[in-house]
Each structure stands twice: as structure tokens, then as C-alpha cells.
C-alpha positions in Angstrom: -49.2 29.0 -5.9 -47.7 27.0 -2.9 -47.3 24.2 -4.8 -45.2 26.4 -7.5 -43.2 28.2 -5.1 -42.0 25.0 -3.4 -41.3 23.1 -6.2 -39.3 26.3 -7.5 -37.3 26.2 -4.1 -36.3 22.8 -4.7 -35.0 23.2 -8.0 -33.0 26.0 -6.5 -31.7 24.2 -3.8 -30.7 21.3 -6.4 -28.7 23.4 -8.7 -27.2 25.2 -5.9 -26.0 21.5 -4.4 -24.9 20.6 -7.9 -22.9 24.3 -8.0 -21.5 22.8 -4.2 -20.6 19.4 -6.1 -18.3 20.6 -9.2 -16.9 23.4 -6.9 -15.5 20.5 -4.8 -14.3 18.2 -7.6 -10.9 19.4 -6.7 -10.8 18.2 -3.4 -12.8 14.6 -4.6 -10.2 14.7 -7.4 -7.4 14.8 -5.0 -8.9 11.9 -3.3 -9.2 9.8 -5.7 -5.3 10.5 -6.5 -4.4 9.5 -3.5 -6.8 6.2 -3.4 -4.6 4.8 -6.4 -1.4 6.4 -4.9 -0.7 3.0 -3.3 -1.0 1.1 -7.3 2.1 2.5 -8.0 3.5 -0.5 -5.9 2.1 -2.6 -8.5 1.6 -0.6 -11.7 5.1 0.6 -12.2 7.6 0.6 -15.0 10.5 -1.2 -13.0 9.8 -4.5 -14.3 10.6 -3.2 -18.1 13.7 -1.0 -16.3 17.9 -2.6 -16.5 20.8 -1.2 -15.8 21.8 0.6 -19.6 24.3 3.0 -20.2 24.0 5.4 -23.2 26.3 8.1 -24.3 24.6 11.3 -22.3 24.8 14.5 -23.6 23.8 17.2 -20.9 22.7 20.3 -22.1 22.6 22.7 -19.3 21.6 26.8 -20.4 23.0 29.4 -18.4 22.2 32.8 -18.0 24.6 34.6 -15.6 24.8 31.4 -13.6 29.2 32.5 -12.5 27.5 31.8 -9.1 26.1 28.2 -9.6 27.7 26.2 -12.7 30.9 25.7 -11.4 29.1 23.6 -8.8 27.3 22.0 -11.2 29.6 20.9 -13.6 32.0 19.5 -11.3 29.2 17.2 -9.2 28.1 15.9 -13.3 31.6 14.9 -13.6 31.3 13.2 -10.2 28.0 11.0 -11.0 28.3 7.2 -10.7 28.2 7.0 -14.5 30.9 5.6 -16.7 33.1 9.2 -17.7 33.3 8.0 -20.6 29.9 7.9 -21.7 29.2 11.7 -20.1 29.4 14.9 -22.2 28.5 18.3 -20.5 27.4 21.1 -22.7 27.2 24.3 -21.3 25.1 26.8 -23.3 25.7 30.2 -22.6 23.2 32.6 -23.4 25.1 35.6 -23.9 26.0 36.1 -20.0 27.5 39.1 -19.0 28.9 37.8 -16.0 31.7 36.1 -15.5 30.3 32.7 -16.6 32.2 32.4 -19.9 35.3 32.3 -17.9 34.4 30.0 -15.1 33.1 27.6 -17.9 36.0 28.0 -20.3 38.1 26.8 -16.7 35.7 24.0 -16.7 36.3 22.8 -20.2 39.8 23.0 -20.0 40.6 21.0 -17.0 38.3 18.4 -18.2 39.0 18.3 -22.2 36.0 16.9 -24.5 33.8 16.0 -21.3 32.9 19.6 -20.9 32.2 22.1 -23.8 31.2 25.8 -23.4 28.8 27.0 -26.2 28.6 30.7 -26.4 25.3 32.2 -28.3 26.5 36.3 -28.9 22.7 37.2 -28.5 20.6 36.0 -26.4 17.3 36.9 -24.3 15.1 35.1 -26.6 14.5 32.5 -23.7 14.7 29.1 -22.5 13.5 26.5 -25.2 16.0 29.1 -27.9 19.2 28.5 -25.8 18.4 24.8 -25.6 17.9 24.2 -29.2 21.1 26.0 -30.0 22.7 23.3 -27.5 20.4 20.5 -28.9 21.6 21.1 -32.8 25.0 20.4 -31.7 24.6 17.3 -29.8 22.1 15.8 -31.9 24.0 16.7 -34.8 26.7 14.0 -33.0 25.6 10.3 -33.8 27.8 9.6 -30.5 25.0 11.1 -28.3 22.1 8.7 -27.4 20.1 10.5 -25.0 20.1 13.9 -23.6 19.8 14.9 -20.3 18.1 18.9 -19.9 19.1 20.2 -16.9 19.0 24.0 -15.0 22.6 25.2 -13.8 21.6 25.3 -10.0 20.5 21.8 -9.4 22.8 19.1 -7.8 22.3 15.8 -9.0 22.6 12.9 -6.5 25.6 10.7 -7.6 23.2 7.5 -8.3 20.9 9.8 -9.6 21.1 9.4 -13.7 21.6 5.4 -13.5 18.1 5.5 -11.9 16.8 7.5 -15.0 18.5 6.0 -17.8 17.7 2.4 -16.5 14.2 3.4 -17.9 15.5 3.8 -21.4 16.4 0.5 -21.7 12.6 0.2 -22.6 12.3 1.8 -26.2 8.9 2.3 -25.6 10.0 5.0 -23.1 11.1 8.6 -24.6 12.0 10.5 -21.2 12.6 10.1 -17.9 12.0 12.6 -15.2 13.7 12.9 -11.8 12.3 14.2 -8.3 13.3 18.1 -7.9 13.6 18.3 -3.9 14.1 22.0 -2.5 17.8 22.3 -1.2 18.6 24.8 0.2 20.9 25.6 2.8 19.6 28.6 4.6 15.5 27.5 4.2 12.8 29.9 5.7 9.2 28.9 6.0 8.6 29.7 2.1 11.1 27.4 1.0 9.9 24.7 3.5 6.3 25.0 2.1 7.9 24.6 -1.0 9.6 21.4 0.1 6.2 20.1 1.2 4.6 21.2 -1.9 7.3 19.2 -4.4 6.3 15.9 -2.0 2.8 16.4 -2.9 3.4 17.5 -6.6 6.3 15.2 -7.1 6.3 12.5 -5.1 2.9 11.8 -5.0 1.4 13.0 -7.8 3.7 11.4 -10.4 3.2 8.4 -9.1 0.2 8.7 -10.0 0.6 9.6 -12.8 2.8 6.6 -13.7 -0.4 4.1 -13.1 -2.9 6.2 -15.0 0.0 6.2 -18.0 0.7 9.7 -18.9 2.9 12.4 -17.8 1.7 16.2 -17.4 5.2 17.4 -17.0 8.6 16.6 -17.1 10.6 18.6 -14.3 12.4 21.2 -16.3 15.4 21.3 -14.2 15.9 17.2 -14.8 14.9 15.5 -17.9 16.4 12.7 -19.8 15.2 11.8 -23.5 16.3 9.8 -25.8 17.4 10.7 -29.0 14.5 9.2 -31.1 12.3 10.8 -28.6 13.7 14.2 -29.5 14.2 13.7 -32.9 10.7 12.5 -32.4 9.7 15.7 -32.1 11.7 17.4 -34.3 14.8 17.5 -32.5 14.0 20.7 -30.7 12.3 22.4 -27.6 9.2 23.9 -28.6 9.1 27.9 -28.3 6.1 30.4 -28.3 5.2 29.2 -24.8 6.6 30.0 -21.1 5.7 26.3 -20.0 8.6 24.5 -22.7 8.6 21.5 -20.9 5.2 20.8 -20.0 4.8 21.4 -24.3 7.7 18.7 -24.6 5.7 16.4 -22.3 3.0 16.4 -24.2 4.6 16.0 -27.4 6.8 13.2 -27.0 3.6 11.2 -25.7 1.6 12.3 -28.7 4.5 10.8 -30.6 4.0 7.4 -29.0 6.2 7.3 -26.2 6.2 7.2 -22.6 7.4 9.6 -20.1 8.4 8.1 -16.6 8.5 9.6 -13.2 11.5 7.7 -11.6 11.2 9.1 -8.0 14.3 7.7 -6.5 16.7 9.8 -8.7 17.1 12.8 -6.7 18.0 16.3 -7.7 18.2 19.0 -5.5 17.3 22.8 -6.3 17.0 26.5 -5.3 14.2 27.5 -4.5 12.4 31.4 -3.8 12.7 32.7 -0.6 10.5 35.5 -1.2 6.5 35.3 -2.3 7.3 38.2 -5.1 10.2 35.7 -6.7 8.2 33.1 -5.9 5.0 34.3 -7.3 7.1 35.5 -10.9 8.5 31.9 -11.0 4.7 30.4 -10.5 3.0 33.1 -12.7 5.3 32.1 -15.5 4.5 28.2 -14.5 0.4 29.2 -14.5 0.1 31.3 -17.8 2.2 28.4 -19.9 -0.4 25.9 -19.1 -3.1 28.1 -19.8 -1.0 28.9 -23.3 -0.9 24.6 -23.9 -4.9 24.2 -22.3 -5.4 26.5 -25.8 -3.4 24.6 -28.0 -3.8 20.9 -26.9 -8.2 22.2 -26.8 -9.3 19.0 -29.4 -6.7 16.7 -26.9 -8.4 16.8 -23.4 -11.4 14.1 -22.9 -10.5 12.7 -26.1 -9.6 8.9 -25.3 -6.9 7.5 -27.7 -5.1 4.4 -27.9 -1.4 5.8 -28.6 -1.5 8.0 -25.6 -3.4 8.5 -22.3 -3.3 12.2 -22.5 -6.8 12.5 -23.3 -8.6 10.4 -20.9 -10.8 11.4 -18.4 -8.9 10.8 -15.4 -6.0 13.1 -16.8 -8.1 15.5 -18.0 -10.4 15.9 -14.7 -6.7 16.3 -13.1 -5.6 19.2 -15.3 -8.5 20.8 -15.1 -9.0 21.0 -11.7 -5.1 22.5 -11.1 -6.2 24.7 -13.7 -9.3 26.2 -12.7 -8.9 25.3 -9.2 -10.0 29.3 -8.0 -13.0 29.2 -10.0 -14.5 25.9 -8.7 -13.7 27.6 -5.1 -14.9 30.4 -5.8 -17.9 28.7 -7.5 -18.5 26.3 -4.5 -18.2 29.4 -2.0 -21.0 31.5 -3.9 -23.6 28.7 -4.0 -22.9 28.0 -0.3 -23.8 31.7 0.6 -26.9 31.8 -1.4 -27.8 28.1 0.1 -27.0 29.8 3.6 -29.2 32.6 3.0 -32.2 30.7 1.9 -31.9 27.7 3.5 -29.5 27.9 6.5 -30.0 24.1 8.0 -29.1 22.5 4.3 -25.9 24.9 4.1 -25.0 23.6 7.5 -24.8 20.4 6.6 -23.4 20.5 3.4 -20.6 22.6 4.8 -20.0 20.0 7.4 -19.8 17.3 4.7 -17.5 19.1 2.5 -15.0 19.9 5.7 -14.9 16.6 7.3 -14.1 15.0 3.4 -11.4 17.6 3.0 -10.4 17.0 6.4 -10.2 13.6 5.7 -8.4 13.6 2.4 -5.9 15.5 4.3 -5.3 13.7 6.7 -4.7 10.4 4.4 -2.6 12.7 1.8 0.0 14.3 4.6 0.4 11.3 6.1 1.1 9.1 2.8 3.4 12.1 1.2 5.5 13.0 4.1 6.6 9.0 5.1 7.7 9.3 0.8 10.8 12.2 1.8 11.4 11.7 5.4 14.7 13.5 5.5 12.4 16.3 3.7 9.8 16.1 5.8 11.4 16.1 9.5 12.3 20.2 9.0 9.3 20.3 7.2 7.2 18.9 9.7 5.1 22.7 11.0 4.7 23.5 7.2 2.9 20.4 6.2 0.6 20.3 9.1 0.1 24.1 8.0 -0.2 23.7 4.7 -3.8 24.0 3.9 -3.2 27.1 6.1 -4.8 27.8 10.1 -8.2 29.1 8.8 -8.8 26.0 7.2 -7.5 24.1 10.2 -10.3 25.5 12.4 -13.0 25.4 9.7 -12.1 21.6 9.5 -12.2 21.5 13.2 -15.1 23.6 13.7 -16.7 20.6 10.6 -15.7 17.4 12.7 -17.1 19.2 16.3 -19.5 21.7 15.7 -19.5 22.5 19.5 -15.7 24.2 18.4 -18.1 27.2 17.0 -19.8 27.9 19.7 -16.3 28.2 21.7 -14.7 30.4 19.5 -17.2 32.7 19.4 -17.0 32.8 23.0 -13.1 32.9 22.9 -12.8 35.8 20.7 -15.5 37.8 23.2 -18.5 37.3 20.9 -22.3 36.9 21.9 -23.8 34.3 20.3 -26.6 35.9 18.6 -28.1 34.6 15.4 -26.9 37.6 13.6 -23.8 36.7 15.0 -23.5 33.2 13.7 -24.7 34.6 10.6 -21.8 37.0 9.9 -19.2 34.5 11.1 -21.0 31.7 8.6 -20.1 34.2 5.8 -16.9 34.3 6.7 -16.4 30.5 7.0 -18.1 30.3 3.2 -16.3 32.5 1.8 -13.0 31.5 3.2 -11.6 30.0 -0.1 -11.7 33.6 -1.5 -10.9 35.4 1.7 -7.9 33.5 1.9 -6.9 34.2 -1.6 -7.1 38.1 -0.7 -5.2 37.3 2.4 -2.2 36.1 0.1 -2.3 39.7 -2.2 -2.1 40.9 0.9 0.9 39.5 2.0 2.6 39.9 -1.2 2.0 43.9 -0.9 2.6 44.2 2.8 6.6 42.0 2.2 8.6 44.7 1.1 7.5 47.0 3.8 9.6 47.6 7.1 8.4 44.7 9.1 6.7 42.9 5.9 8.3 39.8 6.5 7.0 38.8 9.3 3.3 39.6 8.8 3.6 37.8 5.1 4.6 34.8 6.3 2.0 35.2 9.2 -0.7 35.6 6.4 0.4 32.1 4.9 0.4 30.5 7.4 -3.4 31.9 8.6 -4.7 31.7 4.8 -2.6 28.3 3.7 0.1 27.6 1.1 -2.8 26.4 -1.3 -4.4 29.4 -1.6 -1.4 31.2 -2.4 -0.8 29.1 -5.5 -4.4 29.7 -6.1 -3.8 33.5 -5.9 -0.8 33.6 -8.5 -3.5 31.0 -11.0 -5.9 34.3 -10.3 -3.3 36.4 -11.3 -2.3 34.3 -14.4 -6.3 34.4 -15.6 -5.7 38.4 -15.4 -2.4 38.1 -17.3 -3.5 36.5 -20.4 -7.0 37.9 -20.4 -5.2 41.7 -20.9 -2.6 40.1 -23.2 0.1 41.0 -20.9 3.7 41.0 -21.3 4.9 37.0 -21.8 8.5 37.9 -21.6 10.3 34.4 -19.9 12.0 36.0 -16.6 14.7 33.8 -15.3 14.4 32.9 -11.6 17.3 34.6 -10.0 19.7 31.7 -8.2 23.0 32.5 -6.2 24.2 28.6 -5.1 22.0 28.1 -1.9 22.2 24.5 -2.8 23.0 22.1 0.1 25.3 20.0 -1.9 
């Protein structure tokens, strides 16, 4: 009966450790990111890039944009690009602000560079207004790419020579540029959003350049080329909220490569708020949960026209994807491993801090040195980012005399039942955290709520607020809920 009961309590104790192991393939997936970050030195497509020039059609959709596009427009005209070979098509979707005009002024003081398309009805969203833009220039043999852009975003004058350099390759079918947060007045949300885009942009596409395939193409700045367009149809794919993340994919499935060219950069406006940000990030969650559906006989399938379905881009997907779960799986085997075998949780809570701690470390350090005009007003907000509970719990992993002193500082005994309760709460930290970010959502629009909802992300971590919204994107399309495409309000905050 011993005999039974132990071996039982092994294989318990194993599948729990295995439970530890896939919850912390995000954090070993990040890792290994990072490891091949420094290929992209090496495995690049520079060597196939040359200064070309094709005829550029840029299709920008507006929305009530009176505020922004003016802005806009005139910085296009400005680019280091021959003006001759630089159309700017405004489509206006139906705006009932004063838009029209400031466009209409636009196209008149710059005859046949600018043109102001007016759709009577709109609200239909995003990928509708851009195929009413893309049947007209496509429907042009002069254009030759096309160059999908929001109306808030400021281009930097080199910026579309370093993308269309890449087109010179016919092999590529779109170029993407780096989206930097640039605002003028920032707050602490827009500088963890900063840091974020280094991450996410910067360092992740580049990663994405040596394993081969793209996950996304920054809505706000995308250039294709016509075959890659007509490619796939010649028009944005609708039914989704994540349109360019569908286009991504489907120019790749169609043969061609998509590019990261990080040099070429665009800056845009960016929430202020966690409510606008979370509706902005919601709509960003639920579309990749809407193409994780339809793409389902793509991922781990290996192909030798595209890369999309290899493991290393699907292990990548997956674990943005389901990120929550896998924390949430990892914290619930850890308490169960805690209550029956206390010493084993110990150390394999250690070991998963110090490696988290570790990656980072390495993964700050590398992204911040990529933007450092980015990073030197960013500088509290990426040592922050994983958020101050984490800090300590990585602390309390590398010097495990830390939790013994603060206990002591926060006036506790140190009783086992003690160190029991506060070992629940450094388990289950993933998913206290994430409750710490609804929370501060709630608490925002209150008298005062500013304050304690930025003090919540910086306690629970930027991370686990992009976690909460993925939460809250599970609950959306689980009920069915309304998928109506809710434009990010922007007012010009640019620093141009």
C-alpha cells in the first residue's frame, strides 16, 4: 500500500512539473526569441534590397480625421521620394466633420498628387473603406505599389525609400515599417506603450525576418506591391477586426515575403487612457482569435512556399495567444505542488523566477539599445515593465533571504502559516496581477482614478494588462459579442 501510494505521489508530482513546464513555454519562448535576435545581423534581406523607385499610391482612410490629415498629407508630400512618382488618396468614409473640406484644400493646392475620395455611406469598417480606395488605384496601370497608411501617423522623410528598396526583390510582396509612439504630451501609458512597440517591433520582427514569415504587417504603415495585392485579389479582406494581420497571412500563403524594415520610422498616437487603450487592444485580441479559427489546418503544418506553419511560428502565436491560460495553468499546478510537496514548489519557483529574471534582463537590455531616443524617456517604464510584484518575486527568486526581510518589513511574524499564505500569493501572482489591472480599469474614471490606475500598473506590470484585455477577448467571442470595428479616437498628439 506504501509502495502504491508513493508511486502515485510521483506520478502526481510529474504531471504537475509538466503542467509548470507548458505554463512557462511563454517565458522559454521568449527566450529563445531573443537568442536568435542577434541573426538578424546576418539573416537579413538587405543583401537582395536597392534603391528602386515605383509609382506609390497611398491610400490613407479617414474617419473624422479634420484634426490629423492635414498633417499628414502635407509631411507625404514632403518625403524624400521623387513627387512625381507619389499619389496620395484620401478615402473618406463618410466623415461628418469637417474633413471633406480640409482634404478638398489639400487636393487643390497640390493638383493630381492628392485626391479626396468620398464614400456617402460608411461605418462598414476599415478593410470596406480601403477597398473602395484600392479599386481606384489598382484600377490605374500607373500605380505599382501601394502604401496603406492610418491618417495620424507621420512618416519620417527617408522613411518610404527604406521600404520600397525591398521591392526591388520580386520575391517580396510587402514591406512593413516600425510604428514608434509619438506623442507630444506622453504619460506613463503611452511610455509603456513606447517600450512595448520596442519589444513588439523592434525586436520581435526581427525575428521574425530570420525565421522567414511575418505575423503582421503594422496597419498604420504597409507597402505592397501591386502583384502582391492583386495577389490576393486586389482587396483587404473583411469579416475580421484584425484586416491586416489576415493580409499578412495571405500574401505569404500566395508566395511572397513580407519584410520588417526597422529603420523606416513612423510615428503614431497612441491611448492615453487604459479604457481607450483596452478597446484598441480588445479589437487587436479578438481578430487573432477570428484568423487562429480560420488559418486552424495552417499552424504546425510545415510547407515549402511559406514559413507560416512551422513550429517556431506557431509556438510564437500560440503563446501571445493563450498567454493567460498557460499563466494561469502554471500558477494552479504550483499551488497544488505547494500544498503537497512544499520543498519541490520552492525550488521550482525559484527556477522559473531566476529564468524569467534572466530573460529579462538580456531582452530590456537588447531592445532598449535598438530606440535609444525612445528609450531615454522611457527608461522607469521598461525597468517596470513586467510590473513591481514581479520585480520582488524575481528578487525574492535570485536571494531567497529577500523573503524573510519583507516579511519582517511589512511587520509580519514569520510563522509557517505565514510563509504559507504569502507563498499563495507569490503563486498566484500571474492572476492576481491580472485582477489588479480590472481593477484599475474600474477605479480610472473615478475622482482620483488616475492616479491609483497607473499605480496598479506599475505594481501588477504592463504584461499583465495586455494579458487582462486577451482575458477579456476569450469572454467576447465565447458570448458572441458585438464585433463592431470601433475607431481609435486621435486628435494630432503627434510630435512631428
Amino acid at each position: 500500500m506504501t509502495a502504491d501510494l508513493t508511486w502515485l505521489q510521483t506520478a502526481v508530482v510529474i504531471l504537475l512539473l509538466l503542467c509548470v513546464l507548458v505554463g512557462t513555454l511563454p517565458v522559454i519562448n521568449t527566450g529563445l526569441q531573443f537568442l536568435s535576435l542577434p541573426l538578424h545581423a546576418f539573416r537579413n534581406h538587405y543583401g537582395k534590397a536597392a534603391p528602386f523607385h515605383p509609382n506609390v499610391a497611398v491610400v490613407i482612410p479617414a474617419w473624422n480625421e479634420g484634426r490629423v490629415i492635414g498633417p499628414a498629407i502635407e509631411r507625404l508630400l514632403q518625403l524624400e521620394y521623387p513627387a512625381e512618382r507619389l499619389r496620395v488618396f484620401v478615402v473618406d468614409d463618410a466623415s461628418d466633420d469637417d474633413t471633406p473640406e480640409v482634404v478638398a484644400a489639400k487636393a487643390a493646392a497640390h493638383p493630381g498628387r492628392v485626391v479626396h475620395l468620398r464614400r456617402q455611406v460608411g461605418g462598414e469598417g476599415k478593410a470596406h473603406t480601403l477597398n473602395h480606395g484600392l479599386d481606384v488605384v489598382l484600377a490605374d496601370e500607373w500605380t505599382e505599389a501601394v502604401l496603406i497608411m492610418d491618417a495620424d501617423v507621420i512618416f519620417a522623410r527617408d522613411s518610404l525609400r527604406k521600404l520600397t528598396r525591398h521591392l526591388a526583390d520580386e520575391k517580396v510582396g510587402a514591406v512593413t515599417a516600425y510604428i514608434a509612439e509619438g506623442s507630444r504630451d506622453r504619460n506613463y501609458l503611452t511610455r509603456f506603450i513606447a517600450v512595448e512597440y520596442i519589444i513588439g517591433q523592434l525586436s520581435a520582427r526581427r525575428t521574425q525576418n530570420v525565421l522567414g514569415a511575418m505575423a503582421c504587417l503594422a496597419g498604420g504603415a504597409q507597402l505592397h506591391s501591386r502583384a502582391n495585392l492583386e495577389a490576393i485579389g486586389g482587396r483587404i479582406p473583411a469579416g475580421t477586426l484584425a484586416e491586416d494581420t489576415m493580409t499578412t497571412f495571405e500574401g505569404q500563403l500566395k508566395g511572397r515575403r513580407a519584410v520588417f524594415e526597422p529603420h523606416a520610422r513612423v510615428l503614431a498616437e497612441e491611448p492615453r487612457s487604459i479604457d481607450a487603450l483596452w478597446k484598441q487592444r480588445l479589437r487587436w485580441a479578438r481578430g487573432n482569435i477570428q484568423l487562429t479559427s480560420i488559418y486552424r489546418s495552417l499552424w504546425f503544418r510545415p510547407s515549402k512556399e511559406h514559413a507560416l506553419g512551422s513550429f517556431s511560428f506557431g509556438l510564437a502565436w500560440f503563446t501571445i495567444l493563450l498567454l493567460p491560460a498557460f499563466m494561469l495553468l502554471a500558477a494552479a499546478a504550483l499551488l497544488v505542488l505547494l500544498i503537497l510537496h512544499s520543498d519541490i514548489a520552492e525550488f521550482v519557483f525559484r527556477f522559473m523566477w531566476i529564468a524569467a529574471a534572466c530573460i529579462y534582463l538580456f531582452s530590456i537590455l537588447f531592445s532598449v539599445q535598438l530606440d535609444p531616443k525612445t528609450s531615454r524617456h522611457a527608461w522607469r517604464e521598461a525597468i517596470m515593465f513586467p510590473g513591481l510584484g514581479a520585480l520582488l518575486l524575481m528578487l525574492i527568486a535570485l536571494f531567497p533571504w529577500a523573503f524573510d526581510a519583507l516579511i519582517r518589513a511589512l511587520g509580519g511574524s514569520l510563522t509557517e502559516q505565514t510563509r504559507f499564505a504569502w507563498a499563495v500569493v507569490f503563486f498566484l501572482w500571474g492572476p492576481i496581477s491580472m485582477l489588479g489591472i480590472w481593477l484599475a480599469r474600474a477605479v480610472e474614471p473615478l475622482p482620483g482614478g488616475r492616479f491609483l490606475a497607473g499605480l496598479l500598473v506599475y505594481i501588477c506590470g504592463y504584461g499583465s494588462l495586455l494579458c487582462a484585455v486577451t482575458v477579456d477577448s476569450y469572454l467576447k467571442e465565447w458570448r458572441r459579442a458585438d464585433a463592431t470595428w470601433i475607431k481609435t479616437e486621435k486628435i494630432g498628439r503627434v510630435d512631428s
